[in-house]
Every structure is written in structure tokens, then in C-alpha cells.
C-alpha positions as CSV (number, residue, x, y, z in Angstrom):
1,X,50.3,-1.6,-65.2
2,X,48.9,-3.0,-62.2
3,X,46.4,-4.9,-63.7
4,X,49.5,-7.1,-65.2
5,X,50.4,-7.6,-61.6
6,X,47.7,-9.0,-60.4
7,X,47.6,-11.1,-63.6
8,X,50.3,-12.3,-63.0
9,X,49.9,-13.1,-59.3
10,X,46.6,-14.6,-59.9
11,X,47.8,-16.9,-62.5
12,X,50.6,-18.3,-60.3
13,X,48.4,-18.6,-57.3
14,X,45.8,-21.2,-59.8
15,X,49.1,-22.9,-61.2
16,X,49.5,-24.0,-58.0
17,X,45.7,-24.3,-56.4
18,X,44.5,-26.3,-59.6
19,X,47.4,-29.5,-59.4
20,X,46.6,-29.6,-55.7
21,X,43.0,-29.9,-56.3
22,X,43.5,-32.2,-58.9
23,X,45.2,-34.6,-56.7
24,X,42.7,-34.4,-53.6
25,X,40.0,-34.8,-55.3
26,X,41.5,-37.8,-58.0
27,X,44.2,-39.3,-56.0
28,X,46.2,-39.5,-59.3
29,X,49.5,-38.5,-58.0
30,X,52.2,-36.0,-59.9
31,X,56.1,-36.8,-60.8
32,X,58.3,-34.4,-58.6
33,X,59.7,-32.8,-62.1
34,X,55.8,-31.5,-62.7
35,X,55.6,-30.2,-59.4
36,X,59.1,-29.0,-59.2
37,X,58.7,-27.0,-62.7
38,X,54.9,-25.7,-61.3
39,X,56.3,-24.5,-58.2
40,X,59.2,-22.7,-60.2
41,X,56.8,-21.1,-63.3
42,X,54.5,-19.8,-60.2
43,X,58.1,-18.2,-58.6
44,X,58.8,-16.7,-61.7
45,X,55.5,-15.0,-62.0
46,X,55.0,-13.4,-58.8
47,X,58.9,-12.1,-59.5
48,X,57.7,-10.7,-63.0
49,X,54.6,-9.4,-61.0
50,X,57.1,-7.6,-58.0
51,X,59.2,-6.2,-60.7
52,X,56.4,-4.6,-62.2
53,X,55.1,-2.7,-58.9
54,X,58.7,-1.7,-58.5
55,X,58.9,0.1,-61.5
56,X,55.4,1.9,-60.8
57,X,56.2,2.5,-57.2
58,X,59.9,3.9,-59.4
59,X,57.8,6.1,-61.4
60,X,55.5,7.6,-58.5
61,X,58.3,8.1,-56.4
62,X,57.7,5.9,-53.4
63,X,59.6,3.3,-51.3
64,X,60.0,0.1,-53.2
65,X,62.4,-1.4,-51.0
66,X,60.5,-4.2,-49.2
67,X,59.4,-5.1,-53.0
68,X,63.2,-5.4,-54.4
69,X,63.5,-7.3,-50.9
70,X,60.8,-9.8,-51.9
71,X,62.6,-10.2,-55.4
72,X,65.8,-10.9,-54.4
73,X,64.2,-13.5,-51.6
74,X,62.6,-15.3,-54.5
75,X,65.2,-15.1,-56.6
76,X,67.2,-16.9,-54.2
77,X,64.6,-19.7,-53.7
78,X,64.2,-20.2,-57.0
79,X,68.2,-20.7,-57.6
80,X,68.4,-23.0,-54.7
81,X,65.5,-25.2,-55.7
82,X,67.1,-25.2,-58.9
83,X,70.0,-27.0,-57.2
């Protein structure tokens, strides 16, 4: 399951790494709704990815805490952006 993880974080890391590029190298700029709903799809994903280590971590028995910390941190962003 952690391979999904890492998916997961890797995938949001490029969806926001690839747009930045895109615009340093091309100068072609992006509407705030693209970036805001880039931004918000990479959140999601590394909350997907966190939830999925907490359940391993759940099912091996060890301290998920900081990662249910994390998750509710981001969750939190992602409301308030949302705003």
C-alpha cells in the first residue's frame, strides 16, 4: 500500500513542478482559478496519500499521530483556501 503513497505524493509534487516550469521557461502566464484548483488537487493528494500511511501504520500498530496531525493541517488549508 505504500507504493500508492508515494504515487500519490509524487503526482502532486509534478502537478505543481510542471505549471511552474511551464511558466519560467514560456512566460505564458496562468488564471488564478488554474492555479488555485492545482494547488487544491495536489492538497488533496498528499491527504489521500497520509490517510493511506495511517491506515498501514493502523494495521502494524505504530504511532500515527503526527500523520492524522498532518491531515487535519491540510485539511484545514484546503477549507480556508476554499474560502
Amino acid at each position: 500500500m505504500s507504493k500508492w503513497s508515494y504515487f500519490l505524493y509524487l503526482t502532486a509534487v509534478l502537478s505543481i513542478v510542471i505549471p511552474i516550469l511551464t511558466v519560467l521557461m514560456t512566460d505564458v502566464p496562468f488564471s488564478s482559478i488554474f492555479s488555485h484548483t492545482v494547488l487544491s488537487i495536489a492538497i488533496i493528494l498528499v491527504i489521500i496519500g497520509k490517510l493511506i500511511t495511517i491506515f498501514q501504520k493502523r494495521k502494524e500498530i505504530k504511532s500515527f499521530v503526527p500523520d492524522v496531525g498532518v491531515v487535519i493541517g491540510l485539511f484545514i488549508v484546503l477549507i480556508i483556501s476554499l474560502i
